[in-house]
PDB file as gemmi writes it, atoms N, CA and C in Angstrom:
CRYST1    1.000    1.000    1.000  90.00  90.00  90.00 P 1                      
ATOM      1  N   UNK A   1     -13.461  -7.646 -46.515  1.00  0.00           N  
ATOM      2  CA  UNK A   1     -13.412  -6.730 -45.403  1.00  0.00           C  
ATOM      3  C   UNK A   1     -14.814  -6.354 -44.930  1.00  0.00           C  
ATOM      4  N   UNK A   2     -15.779  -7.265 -45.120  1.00  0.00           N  
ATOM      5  CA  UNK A   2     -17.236  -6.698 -44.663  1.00  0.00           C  
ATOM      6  C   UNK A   2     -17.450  -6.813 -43.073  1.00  0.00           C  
ATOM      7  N   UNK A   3     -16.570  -7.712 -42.167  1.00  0.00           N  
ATOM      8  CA  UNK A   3     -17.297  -7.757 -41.131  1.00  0.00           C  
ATOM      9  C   UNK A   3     -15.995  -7.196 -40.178  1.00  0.00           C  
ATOM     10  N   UNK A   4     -15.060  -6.488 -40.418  1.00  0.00           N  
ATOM     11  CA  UNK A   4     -14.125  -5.538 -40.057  1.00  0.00           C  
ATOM     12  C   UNK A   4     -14.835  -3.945 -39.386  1.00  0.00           C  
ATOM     13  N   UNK A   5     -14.503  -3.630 -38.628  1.00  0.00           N  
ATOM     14  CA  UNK A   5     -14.869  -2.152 -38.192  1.00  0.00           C  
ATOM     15  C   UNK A   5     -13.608  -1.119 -38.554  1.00  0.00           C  
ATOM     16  N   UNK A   6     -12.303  -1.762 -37.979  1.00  0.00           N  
ATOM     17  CA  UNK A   6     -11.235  -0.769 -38.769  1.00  0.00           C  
ATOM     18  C   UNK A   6     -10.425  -1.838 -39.358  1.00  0.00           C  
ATOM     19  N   UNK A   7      -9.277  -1.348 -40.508  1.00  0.00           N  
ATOM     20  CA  UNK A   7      -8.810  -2.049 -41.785  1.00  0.00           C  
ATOM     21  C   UNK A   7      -7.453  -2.487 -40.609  1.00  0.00           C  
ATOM     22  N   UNK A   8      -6.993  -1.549 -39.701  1.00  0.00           N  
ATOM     23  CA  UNK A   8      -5.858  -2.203 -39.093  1.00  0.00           C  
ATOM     24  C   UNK A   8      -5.779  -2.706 -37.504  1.00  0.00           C  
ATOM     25  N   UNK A   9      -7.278  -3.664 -37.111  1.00  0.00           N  
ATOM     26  CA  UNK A   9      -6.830  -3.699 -35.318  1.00  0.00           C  
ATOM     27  C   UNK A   9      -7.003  -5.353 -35.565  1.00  0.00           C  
ATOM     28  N   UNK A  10      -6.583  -6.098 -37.045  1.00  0.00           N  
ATOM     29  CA  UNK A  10      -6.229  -7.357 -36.595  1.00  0.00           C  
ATOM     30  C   UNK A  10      -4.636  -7.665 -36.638  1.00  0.00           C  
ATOM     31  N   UNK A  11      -3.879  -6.738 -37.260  1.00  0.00           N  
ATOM     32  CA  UNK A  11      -2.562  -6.463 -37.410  1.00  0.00           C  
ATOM     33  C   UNK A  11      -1.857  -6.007 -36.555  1.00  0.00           C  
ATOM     34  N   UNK A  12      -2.612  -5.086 -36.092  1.00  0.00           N  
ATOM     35  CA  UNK A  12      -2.032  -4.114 -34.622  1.00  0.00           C  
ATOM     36  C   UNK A  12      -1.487  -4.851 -33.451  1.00  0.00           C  
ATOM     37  N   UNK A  13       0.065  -4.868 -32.878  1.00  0.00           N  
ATOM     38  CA  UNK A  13       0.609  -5.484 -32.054  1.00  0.00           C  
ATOM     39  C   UNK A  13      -0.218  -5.315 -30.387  1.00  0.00           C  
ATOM     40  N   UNK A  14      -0.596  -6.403 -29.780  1.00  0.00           N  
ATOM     41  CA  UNK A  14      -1.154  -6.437 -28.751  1.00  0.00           C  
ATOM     42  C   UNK A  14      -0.228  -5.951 -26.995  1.00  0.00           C  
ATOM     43  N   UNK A  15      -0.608  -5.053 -26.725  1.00  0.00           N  
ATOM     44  CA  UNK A  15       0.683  -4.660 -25.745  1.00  0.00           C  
ATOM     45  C   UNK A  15       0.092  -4.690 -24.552  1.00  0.00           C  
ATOM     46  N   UNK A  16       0.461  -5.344 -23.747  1.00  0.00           N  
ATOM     47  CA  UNK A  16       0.128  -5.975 -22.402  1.00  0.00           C  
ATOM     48  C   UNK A  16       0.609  -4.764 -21.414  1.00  0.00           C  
ATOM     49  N   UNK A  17      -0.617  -4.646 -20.287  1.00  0.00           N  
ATOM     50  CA  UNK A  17      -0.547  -3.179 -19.678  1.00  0.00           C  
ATOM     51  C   UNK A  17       0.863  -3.522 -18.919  1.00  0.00           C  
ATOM     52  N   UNK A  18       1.424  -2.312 -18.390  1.00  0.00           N  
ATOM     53  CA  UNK A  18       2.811  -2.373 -17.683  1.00  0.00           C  
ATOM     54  C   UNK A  18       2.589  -1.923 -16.289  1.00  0.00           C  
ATOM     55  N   UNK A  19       1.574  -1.265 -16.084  1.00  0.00           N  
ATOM     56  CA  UNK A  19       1.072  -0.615 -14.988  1.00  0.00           C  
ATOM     57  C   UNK A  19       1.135  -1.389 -14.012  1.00  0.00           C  
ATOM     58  N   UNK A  20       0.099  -2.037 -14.191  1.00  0.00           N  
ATOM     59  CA  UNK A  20      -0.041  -3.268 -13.279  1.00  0.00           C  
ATOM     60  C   UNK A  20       0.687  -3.710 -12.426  1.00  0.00           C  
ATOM     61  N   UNK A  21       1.871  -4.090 -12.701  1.00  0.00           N  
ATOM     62  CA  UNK A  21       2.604  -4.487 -11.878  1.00  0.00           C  
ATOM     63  C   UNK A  21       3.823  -3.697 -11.260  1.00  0.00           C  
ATOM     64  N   UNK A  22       3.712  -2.349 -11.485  1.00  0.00           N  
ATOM     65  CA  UNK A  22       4.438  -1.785 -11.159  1.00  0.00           C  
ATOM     66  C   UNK A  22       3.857  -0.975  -9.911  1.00  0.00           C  
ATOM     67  N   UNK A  23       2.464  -1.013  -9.886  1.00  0.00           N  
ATOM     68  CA  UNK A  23       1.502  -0.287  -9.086  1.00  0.00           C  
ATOM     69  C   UNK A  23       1.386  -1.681  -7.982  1.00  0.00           C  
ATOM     70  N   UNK A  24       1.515  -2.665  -8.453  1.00  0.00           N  
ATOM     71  CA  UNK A  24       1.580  -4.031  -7.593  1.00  0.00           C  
ATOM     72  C   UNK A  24       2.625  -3.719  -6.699  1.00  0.00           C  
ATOM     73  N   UNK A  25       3.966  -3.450  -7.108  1.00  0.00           N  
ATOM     74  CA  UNK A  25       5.438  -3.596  -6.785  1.00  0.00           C  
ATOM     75  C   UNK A  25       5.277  -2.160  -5.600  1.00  0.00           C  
ATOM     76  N   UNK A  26       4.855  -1.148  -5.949  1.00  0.00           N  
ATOM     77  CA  UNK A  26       4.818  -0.091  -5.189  1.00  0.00           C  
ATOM     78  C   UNK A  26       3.972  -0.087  -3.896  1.00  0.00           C  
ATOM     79  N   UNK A  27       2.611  -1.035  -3.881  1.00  0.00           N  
ATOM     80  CA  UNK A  27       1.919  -1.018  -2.897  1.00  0.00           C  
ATOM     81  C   UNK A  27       2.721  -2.332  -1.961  1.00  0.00           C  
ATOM     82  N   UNK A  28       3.095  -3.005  -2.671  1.00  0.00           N  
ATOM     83  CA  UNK A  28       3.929  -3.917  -1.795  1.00  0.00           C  
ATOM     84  C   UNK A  28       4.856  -3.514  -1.048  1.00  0.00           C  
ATOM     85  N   UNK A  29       5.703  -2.434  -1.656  1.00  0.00           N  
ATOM     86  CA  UNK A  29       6.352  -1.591  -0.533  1.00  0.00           C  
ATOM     87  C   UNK A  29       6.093  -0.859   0.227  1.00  0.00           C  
ATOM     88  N   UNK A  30       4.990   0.240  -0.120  1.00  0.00           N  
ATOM     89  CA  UNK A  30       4.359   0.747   0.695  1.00  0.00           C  
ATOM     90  C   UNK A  30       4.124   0.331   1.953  1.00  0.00           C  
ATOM     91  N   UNK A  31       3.276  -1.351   1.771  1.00  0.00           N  
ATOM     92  CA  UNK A  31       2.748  -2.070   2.829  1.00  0.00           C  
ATOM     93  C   UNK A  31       3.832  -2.321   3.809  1.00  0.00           C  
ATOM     94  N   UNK A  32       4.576  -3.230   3.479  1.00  0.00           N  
ATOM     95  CA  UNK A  32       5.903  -3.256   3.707  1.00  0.00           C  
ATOM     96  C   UNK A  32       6.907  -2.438   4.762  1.00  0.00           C  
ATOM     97  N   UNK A  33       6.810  -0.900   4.324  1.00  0.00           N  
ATOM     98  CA  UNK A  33       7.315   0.249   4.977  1.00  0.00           C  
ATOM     99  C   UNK A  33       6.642   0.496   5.928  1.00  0.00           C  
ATOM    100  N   UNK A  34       5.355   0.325   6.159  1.00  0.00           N  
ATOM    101  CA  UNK A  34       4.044   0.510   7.139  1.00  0.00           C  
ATOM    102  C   UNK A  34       3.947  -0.824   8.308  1.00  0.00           C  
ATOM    103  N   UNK A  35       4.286  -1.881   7.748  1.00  0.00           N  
ATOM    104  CA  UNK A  35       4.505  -3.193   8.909  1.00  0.00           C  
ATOM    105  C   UNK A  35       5.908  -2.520   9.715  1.00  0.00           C  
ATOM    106  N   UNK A  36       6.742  -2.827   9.183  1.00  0.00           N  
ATOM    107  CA  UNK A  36       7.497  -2.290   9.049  1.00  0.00           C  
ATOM    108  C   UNK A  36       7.770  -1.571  10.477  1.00  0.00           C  
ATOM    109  N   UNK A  37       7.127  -0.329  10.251  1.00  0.00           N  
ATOM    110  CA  UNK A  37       6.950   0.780  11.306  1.00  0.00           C  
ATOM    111  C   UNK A  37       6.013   0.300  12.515  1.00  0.00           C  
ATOM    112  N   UNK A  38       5.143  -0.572  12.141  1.00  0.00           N  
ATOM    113  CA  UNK A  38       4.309  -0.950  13.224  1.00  0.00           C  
ATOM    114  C   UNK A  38       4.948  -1.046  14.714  1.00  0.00           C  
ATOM    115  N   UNK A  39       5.672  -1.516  14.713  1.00  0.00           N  
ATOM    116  CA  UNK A  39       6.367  -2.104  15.874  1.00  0.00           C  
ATOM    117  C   UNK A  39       6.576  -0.709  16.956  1.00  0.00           C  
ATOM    118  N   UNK A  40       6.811   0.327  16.197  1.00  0.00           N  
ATOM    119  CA  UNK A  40       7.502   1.687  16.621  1.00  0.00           C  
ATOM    120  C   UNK A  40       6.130   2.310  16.935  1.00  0.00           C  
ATOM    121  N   UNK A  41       5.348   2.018  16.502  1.00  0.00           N  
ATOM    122  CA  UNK A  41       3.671   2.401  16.660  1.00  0.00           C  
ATOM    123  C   UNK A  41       3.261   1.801  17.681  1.00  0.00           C  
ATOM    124  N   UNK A  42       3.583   0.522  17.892  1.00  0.00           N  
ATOM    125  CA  UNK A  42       3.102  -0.307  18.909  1.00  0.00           C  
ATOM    126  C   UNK A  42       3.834   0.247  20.891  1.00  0.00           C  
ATOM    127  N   UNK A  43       5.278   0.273  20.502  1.00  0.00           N  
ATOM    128  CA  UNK A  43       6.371   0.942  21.575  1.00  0.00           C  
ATOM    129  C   UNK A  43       5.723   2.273  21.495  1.00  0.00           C  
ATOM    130  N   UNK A  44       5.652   3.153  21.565  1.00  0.00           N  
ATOM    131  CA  UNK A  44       4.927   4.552  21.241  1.00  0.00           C  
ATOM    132  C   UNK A  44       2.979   4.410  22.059  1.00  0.00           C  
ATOM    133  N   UNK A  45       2.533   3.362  21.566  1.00  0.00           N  
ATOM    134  CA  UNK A  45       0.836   3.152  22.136  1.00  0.00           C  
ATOM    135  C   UNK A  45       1.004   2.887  23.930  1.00  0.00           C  
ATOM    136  N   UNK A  46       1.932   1.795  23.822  1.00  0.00           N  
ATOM    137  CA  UNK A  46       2.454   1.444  25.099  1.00  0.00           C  
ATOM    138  C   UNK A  46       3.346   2.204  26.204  1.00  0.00           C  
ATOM    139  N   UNK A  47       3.308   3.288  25.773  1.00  0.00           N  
ATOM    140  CA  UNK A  47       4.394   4.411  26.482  1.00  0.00           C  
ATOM    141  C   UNK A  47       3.010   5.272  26.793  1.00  0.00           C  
ATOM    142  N   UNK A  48       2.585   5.832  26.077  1.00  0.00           N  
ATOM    143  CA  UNK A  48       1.755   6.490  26.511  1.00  0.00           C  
ATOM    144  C   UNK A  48       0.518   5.814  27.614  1.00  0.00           C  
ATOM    145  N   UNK A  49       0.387   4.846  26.855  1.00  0.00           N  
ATOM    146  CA  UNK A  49      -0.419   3.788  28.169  1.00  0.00           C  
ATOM    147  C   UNK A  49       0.185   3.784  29.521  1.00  0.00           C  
ATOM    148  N   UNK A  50       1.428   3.776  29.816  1.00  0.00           N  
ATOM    149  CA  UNK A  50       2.360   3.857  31.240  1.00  0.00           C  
ATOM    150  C   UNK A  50       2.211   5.193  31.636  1.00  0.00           C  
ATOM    151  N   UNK A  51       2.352   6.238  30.178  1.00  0.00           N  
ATOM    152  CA  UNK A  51       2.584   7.468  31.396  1.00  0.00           C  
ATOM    153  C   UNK A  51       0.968   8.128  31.200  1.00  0.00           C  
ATOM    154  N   UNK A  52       0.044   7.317  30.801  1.00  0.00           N  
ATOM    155  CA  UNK A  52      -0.847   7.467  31.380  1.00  0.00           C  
ATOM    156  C   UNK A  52      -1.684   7.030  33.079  1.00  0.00           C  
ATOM    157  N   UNK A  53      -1.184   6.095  33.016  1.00  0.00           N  
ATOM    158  CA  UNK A  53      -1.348   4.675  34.346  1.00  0.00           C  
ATOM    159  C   UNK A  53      -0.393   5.583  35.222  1.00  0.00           C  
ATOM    160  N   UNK A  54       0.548   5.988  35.012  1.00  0.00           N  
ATOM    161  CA  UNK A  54       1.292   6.503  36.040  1.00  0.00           C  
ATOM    162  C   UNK A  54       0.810   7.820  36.631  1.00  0.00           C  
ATOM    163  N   UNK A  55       0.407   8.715  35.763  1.00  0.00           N  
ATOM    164  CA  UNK A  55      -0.333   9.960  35.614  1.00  0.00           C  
ATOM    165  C   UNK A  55      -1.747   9.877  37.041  1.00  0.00           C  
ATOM    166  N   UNK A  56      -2.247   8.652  36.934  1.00  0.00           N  
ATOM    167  CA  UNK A  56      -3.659   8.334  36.928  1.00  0.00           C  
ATOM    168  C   UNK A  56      -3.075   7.971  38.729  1.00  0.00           C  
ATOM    169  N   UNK A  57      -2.053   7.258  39.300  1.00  0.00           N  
ATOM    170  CA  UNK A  57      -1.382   6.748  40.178  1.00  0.00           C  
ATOM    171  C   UNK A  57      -0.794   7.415  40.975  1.00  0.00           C  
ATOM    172  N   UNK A  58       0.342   8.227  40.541  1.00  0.00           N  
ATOM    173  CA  UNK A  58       0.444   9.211  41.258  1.00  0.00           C  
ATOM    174  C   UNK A  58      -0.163  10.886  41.069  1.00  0.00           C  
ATOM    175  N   UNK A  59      -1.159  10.851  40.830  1.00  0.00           N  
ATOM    176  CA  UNK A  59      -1.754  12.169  40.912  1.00  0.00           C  
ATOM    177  C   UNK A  59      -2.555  12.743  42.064  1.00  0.00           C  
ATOM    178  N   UNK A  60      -1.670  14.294  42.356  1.00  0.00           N  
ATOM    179  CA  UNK A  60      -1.596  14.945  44.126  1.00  0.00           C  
ATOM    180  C   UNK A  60      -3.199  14.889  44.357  1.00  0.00           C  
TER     181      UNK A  60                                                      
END                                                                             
């Protein structure tokens, strides 16, 4: 046991993080939920663009 630092971390079961991919799985939805919505973001940019143009058009 001379070139050991502790008596039990070659025995000790190796446990693979879980995080990871669960923080993977969540931003994927996230993203997802956000494309997603784009479209409604996009209809919404373009509305205001008209009743801006219109604003600008007919104004007394």
């Amino acid at each position: 046991m001379a070139g050991r630092i502790c008596q039990w971390t070659d025995k000790a079961p190796r446990r693979r993080p879980r995080r990871r991919p669960a923080a993977g799985l969540a931003g994927a939805v996230a993203a997802g939920a956000v494309l997603d919505a784009m479209w409604l973001l996009g209809i919404g940019v373009w509305g205001v663009i008209a009743a801006l143009g219109i604003e600008f058009v007919y104004r007394p």
